[in-house]
N, C-alpha and C positions, 0 to 999 in steps of 0.2 A: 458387521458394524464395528465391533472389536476391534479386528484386526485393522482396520480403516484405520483408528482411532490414534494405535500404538504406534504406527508409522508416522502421525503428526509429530514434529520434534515437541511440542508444549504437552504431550502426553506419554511420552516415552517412557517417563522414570516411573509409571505408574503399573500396580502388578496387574496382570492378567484378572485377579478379581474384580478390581477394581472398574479396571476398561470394562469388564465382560456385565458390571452394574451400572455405569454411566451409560453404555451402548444399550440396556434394555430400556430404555427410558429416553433416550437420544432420538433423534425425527431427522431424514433426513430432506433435504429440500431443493429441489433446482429451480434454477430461476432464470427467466428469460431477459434480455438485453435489456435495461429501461426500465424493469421492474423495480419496486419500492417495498423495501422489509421492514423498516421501520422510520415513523415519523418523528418529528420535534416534540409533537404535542403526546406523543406515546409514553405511557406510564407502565411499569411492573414487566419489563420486557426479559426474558430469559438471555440464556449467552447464547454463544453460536463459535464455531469457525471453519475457516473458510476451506472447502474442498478441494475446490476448483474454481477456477475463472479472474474477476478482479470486481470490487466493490469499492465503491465513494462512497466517502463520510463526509459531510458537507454542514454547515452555518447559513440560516440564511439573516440576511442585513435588514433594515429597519426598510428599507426600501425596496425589499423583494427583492431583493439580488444575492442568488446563491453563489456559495464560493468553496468548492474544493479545498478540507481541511485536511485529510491524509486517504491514503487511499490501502486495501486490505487486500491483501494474495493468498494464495495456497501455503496454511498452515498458521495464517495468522488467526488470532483467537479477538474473541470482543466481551465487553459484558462483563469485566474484573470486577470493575466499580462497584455497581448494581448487584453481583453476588455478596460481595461485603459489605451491605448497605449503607454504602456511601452517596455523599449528593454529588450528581455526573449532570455534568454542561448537556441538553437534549441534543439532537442531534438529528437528520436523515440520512438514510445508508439506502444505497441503488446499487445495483448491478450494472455496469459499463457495460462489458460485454456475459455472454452466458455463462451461466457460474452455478456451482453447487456451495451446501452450506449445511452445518448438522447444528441443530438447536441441541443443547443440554441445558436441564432445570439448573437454575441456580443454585439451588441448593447443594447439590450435588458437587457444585465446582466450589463452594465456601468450604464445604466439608474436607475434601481432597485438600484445597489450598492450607486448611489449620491444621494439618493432620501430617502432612507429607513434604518437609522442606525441598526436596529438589524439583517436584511442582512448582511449587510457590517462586521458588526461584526461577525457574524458565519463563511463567507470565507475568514475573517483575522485569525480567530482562528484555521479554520482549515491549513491553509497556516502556522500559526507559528508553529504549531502542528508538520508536516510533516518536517520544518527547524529545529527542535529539534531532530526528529528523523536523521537527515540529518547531523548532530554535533556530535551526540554521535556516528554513520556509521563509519565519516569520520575519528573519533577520532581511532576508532578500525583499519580500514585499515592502518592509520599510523605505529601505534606502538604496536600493539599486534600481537601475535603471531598465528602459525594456529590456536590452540586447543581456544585460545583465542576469535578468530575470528569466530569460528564456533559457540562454545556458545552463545558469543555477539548476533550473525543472529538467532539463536532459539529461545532466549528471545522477541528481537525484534517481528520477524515475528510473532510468540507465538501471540503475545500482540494486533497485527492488525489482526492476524486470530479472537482472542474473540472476538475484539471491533467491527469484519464483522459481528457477527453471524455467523459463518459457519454451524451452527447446532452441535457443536460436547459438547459436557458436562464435556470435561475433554479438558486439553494446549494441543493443538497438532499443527504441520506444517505441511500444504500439498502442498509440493513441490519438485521435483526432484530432486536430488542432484547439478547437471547442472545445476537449476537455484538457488540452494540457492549460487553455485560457482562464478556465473554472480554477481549476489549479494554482496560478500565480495572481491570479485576479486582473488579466490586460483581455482587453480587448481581442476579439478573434481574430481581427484581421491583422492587428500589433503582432501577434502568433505569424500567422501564416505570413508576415511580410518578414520578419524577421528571420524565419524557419528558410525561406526562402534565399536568403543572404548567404546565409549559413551555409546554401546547400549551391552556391556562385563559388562560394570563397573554397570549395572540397571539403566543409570541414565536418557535412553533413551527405548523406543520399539519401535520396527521396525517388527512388526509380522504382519499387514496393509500394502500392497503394497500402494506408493505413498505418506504413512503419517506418520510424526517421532509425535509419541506420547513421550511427557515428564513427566518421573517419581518424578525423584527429580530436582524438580527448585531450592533448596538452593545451590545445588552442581554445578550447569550451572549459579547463581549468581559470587560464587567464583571465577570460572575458568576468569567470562568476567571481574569480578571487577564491576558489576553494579546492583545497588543493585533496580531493576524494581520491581513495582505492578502491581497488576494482580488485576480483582474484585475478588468477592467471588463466582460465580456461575462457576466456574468452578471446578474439580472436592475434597471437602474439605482434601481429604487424601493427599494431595501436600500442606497442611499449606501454603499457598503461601505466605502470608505477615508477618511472623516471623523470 
């Protein structure tokens, strides 16, 4: 579990004691597709992150209607807040698809965080990281429009599938339509008719059940208005940063 641990970039700068006391005490957990780890009404809940797979963090509305607030990948961490006894918006977190997950006491990650500045800094960083992504979300569900909004989430998502590894060598999204809908908050079939256009116009393939592969990213820049970087290893015939 140690060695598991030192490999997550958010626990890197931490010494070998360290890891080798947080992993005696660390649980780890797989979880199956659809599964629920933690609820809204859930209180005193430990941290966690993520091993493997992908997890929603989700709001639900006055009206019962859930909504896709950010979503967590391999090496993201949760649970800052709640180690530093702060008051955190509640929240439900599911597994998408199958996923791993290691609980640590809070305790434990409060102590590390006051104790070990370049800790603190990588789960500040990654924490602004995910509030930027969270600004530019919210900015799209205001005021853009479907075709708008759907681009917006593929770039997006795009961007956290690379930065996961998923394995793939070229931008793709591997998600359902339903949940990219959860996501920007439109309608599933707004998704799937749009997705669809998308994928008339080249600027999309959907010939992969489960995966919208992106052909032109200059074209899904425009529609969203935002002009996102991508690295270079993904695949160079999509020029991504020109």
């Amino acid at each position: 579990m140690a060695s598991v641990l030192s490999n997550l970039r958010c626990f890197r700068s931490l010494s070998s004691d360290v890891c080798d006391d947080i992993a005696s005490q660390a649980k780890q957990q797989d979880l199956p597709a659809g599964s629920t780890i933690i609820n809204e009404s859930d209180r005193e809940i430990d941290c966690f992150v993520v091993l493997d797979g992908r997890l929603a963090v989700s709001k639900s509305s006055l009206g019962g209607h859930e909504l896709t607030v950010d979503l967590l990948y391999t090496g993201d961490f949760f649970g800052l807040g709640m180690a530093l006894g702060w008051e955190v918006s509640p929240v439900r977190i599911s597994a998408q698809v199958k996923s791993s997950i290691i609980w640590i006491p809070r305790d434990l990650i409060a102590v590390s965080f006051r104790t070990n500045f370049r800790f603190a800094q990588e789960l500040l960083r990654d924490v602004f990281n995910r509030l930027d992504r969270s600004y530019e979300s919210s900015k799209s569900l205001a005021h853009d429009n479907a075709i708008s909004k759907v681009a917006h989430s593929l770039l997006v998502l795009a961007q956290q599938f690379e930065q996961s590894n998923c394995g793939c060598g070229y931008l793709s999204v591997c998600m359902t339509r339903e949940q990219i809908a959860d996501f920007i908050g439109c309608a599933r079939e707004t998704v799937t008719r749009v997705v669809q256009d998308l994928s008339k116009d080249k600027i999309v393939d959907l010939s992969t059940r489960g995966k919208i592969k992106i052909i032109d990213i200059n074209a899904l820049r425009l529609m969203s208005g935002w002009d996102i970087e991508f690295s270079r290893n993904a695949d160079p015939k999509l020029n991504l940063n020109n």
